[in-house]
N, C-alpha and C positions, 0 to 999 in steps of 0.2 A: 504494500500500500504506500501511498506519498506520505507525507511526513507533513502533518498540517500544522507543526510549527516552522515549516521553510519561509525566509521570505520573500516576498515578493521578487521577481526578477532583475535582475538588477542591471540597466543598461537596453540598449535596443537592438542591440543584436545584430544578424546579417537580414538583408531581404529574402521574402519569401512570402509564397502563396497567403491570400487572406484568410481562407479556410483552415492551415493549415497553425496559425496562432492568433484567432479571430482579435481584434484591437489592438493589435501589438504593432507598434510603429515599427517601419522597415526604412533601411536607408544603407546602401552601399557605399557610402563617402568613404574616401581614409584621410585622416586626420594630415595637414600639410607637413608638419612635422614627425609622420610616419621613417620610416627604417628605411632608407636604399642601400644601406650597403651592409654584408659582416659586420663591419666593426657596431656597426647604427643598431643590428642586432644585439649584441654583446653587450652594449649600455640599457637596452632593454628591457634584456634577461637580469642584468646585475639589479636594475631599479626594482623589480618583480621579486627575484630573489630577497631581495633586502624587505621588500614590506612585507610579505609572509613570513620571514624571518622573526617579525617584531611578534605574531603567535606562533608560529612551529619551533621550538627553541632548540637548539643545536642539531636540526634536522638539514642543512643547506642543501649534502649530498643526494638527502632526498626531492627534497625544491627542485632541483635540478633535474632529476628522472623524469619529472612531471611536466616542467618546461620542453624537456628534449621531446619526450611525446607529444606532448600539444604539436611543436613545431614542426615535427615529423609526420603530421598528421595522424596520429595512430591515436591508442588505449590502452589503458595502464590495470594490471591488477596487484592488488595490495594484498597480501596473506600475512594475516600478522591476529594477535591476541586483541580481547575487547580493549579499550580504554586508552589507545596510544596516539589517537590523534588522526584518523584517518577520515571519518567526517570532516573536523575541521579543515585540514589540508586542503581539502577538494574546494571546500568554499570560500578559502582564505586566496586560494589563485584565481576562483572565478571573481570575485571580488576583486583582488586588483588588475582585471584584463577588461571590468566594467562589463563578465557578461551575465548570460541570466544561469540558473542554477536551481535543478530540479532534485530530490533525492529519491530513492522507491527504496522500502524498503520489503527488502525480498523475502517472502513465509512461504510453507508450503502451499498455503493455500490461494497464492497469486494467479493472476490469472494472466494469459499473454495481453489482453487488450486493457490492462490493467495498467500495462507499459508504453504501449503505442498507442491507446486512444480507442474509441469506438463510436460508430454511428448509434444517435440518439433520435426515435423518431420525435419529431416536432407538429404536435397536434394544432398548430395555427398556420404551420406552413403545410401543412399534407406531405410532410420533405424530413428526409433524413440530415438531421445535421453532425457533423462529424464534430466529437469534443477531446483534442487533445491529449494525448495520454506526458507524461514526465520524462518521455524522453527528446520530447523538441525543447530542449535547449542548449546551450554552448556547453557546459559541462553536467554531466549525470553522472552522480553517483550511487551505485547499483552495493547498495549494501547489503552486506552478507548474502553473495549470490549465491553460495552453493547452498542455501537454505530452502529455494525453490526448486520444484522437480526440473526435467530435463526440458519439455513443454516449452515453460516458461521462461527459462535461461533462453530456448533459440530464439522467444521474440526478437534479442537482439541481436542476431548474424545478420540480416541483411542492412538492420543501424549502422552497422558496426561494420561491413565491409564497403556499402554502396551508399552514404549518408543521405538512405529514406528508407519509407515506411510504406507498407503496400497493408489496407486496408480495405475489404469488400470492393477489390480488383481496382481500387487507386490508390497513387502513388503519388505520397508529398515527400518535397525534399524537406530536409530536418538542416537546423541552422549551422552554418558557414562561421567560424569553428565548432565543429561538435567533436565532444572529445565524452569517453567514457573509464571513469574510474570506478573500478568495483573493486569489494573487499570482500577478503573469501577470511573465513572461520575456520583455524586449523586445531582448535583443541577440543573438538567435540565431534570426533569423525563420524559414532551412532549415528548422530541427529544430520547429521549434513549429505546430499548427494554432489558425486562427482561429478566437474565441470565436463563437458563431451569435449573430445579434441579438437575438434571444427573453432567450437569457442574459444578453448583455450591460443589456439592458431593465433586468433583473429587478434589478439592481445600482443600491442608490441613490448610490452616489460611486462615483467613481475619483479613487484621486489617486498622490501621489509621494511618498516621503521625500525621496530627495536623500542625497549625501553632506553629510555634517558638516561645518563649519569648521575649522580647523585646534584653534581651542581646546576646541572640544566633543570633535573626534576623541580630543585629550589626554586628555579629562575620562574618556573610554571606555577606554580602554587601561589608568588608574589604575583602574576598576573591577574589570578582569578580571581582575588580577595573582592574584587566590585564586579562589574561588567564583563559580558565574558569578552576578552580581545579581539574573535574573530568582526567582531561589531563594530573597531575600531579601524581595522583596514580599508585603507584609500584607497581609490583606483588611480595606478599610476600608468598603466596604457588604456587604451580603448580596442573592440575587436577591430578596426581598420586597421589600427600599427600586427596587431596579431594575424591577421591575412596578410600582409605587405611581408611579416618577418617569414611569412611559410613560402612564399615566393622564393623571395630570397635564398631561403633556403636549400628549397628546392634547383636552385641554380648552381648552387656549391657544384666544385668538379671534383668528382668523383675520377681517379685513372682508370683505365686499362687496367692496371698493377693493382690497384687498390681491389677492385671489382673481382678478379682473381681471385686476390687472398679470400676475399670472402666467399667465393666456390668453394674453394678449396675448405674451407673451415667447416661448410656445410657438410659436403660430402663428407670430410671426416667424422662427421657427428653421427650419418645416415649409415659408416660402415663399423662403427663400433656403439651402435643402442639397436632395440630393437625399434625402435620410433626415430628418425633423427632431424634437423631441422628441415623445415618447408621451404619450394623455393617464394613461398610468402613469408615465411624468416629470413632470408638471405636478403630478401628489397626491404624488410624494415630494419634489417643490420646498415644497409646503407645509407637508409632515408636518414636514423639515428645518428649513424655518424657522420651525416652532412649539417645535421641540426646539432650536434658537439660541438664541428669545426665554428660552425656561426657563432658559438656561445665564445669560441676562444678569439674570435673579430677575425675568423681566416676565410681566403676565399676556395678551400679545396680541404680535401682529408688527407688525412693521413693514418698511416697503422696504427698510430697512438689509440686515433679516435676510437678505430674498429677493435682495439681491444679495449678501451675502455667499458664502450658498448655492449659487447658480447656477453660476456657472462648474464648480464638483465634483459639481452635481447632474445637469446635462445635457448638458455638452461629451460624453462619452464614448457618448450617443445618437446621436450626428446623423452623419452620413454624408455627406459632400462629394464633389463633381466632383470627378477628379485636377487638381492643381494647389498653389498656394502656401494655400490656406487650409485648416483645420481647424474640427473642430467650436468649440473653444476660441474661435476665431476668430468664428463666426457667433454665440457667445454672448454677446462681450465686443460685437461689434457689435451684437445688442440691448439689453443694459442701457445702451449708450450712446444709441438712438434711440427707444426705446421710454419713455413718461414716467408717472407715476403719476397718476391723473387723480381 
């Protein structure tokens, strides 16, 4: 179900069909002082970084996962214990990107058009009107998705690969950034069902918060004493500079060499698990590390990126024999044996 303490949307979003977020102003501008170049990126992400910073407290590393996805166009899954800050996270970045910001929270008993919406008849019009479901907006956060069955979970493959919705044979596009963060529940494996692999696919990280250190936890406890923080972050871009930055991005040079390595890293995954990564992992290892190089103000990648990358980009693909290794495992073992040529 949604979360009827969310608020209100925040920002106006990208353009799009009237039906498809009835009264919601639309407007494709980008802001004159939008990003043309890396570097223009790089002051962006650091601005962005630093305000979520003021609530996520010594989380940067993670900040940054979440930036690279956005920028890379992709989805991020979170697997982590209650209480670490993973709602917040999601709203503290849509918040400062000025966009809107939906939550569902996932139960067994959801339903798929719970999430994308459904036609409502309308006894004054003789007319089906279609009312929105929480996932038309710039970021969703799909909490505790393994709590819903399988059903439910694929409402979101086609969000999530093709950014729309096909309800009763139409098809609206969903807003221009739409980015999807879900947080999966790993200590309570009874109650929870497995992600399908399609889905998991579709997810370009997973990663962890972690608890805090002792002085960061400090640092959190002195924030909440009033208000909660995430109420206090600014918006310090708008989605035109966030479309302008994924361009950008998107133009980074990738080499020949670079592009390789990343074959090459795949197929190594594909010939030592029994799952290895997709070559839908291999385009979001690079999309990732075209949207790194931009975070470091460069205009190309480099190995660096692609291994930085990796392990959050593909570990959570591969599928291993039972035993002591993991996919983390077969990734860390190919950036160790694989070389750039």
């Amino acid at each position: 179900m949604t979360d009827p303490g969310d608020p209100a949307p925040i920002g106006t979003g990208p353009a799009e069909s009237a039906d498809a977020e009835p009264g919601r102003a639309t407007t494709d501008a980008v802001a004159a002082d939008a990003p043309e170049t890396p570097a223009d990126v790089a002051a962006l992400a650091d601005r962005i970084v630093n305000e979520v910073e003021e609530v996520i407290v010594g989380k940067r590393e993670a900040v940054e996962h979440v930036l690279v996805t956005v920028l890379a166009r992709g989805h991020l899954l979170v697997e982590d214990v209650p209480g670490v800050g993973k709602t917040t996270l999601a709203k503290s970045v849509a918040r400062s990107i000025d966009g809107s910001f939906k939550r569902v929270q996932f139960t067994p008993d959801l339903l798929p058009s719970d999430v994308t919406g459904v036609n409502v008849f309308n006894r004054r019009t003789d007319e089906f009107d279609f009312q929105p479901g929480p996932v038309f907006a710039n970021v969703v956060l799909g909490d505790e998705i393994n709590r819903a069955p399988p059903k439910t979970q694929s409402s979101l493959l086609e969000a999530m690969e093709e950014n729309q919705v096909t309800t009763d044979g139409t098809t609206r596009k969903l807003p221009d950034p739409f980015c999807v963060i879900a947080t999966q529940n790993d200590v309570e494996p009874g109650q929870t069902y497995e992600l399908p692999v399609a889905e998991v696919d579709r997810f370009t990280k997973k990663i962890r918060l972690g608890y805090p250190d002792a002085e960061d936890e400090a640092a959190i406890l002195g924030r909440l004493t009033g208000d909660h923080p995430v109420d206090s972050v600014e918006p310090v871009a708008t989605i035109g500079d966030v479309r302008a930055a994924r361009r950008i991005v998107g133009e980074i040079e990738a080499s020949e060499a670079v592009r390789e390595y990343v074959a090459r890293l795949a197929v190594f995954t594909r010939r030592n698990a029994r799952l290895g990564a997709s070559p839908r992992g291999s385009l979001a290892l690079v999309r990732a590390s075209q949207a790194r190089a931009a975070l470091e103000g460069r205009e190309y990648v480099i190995p660096d990126d692609v291994q930085t990358e990796a392990p959050t980009v593909l570990s959570h693909r591969i599928r291993t024999e039972s035993g002591g290794t993991d996919g983390a495992d077969v990734v860390s073992d190919a950036l160790d044996r694989i070389r750039v040529e």
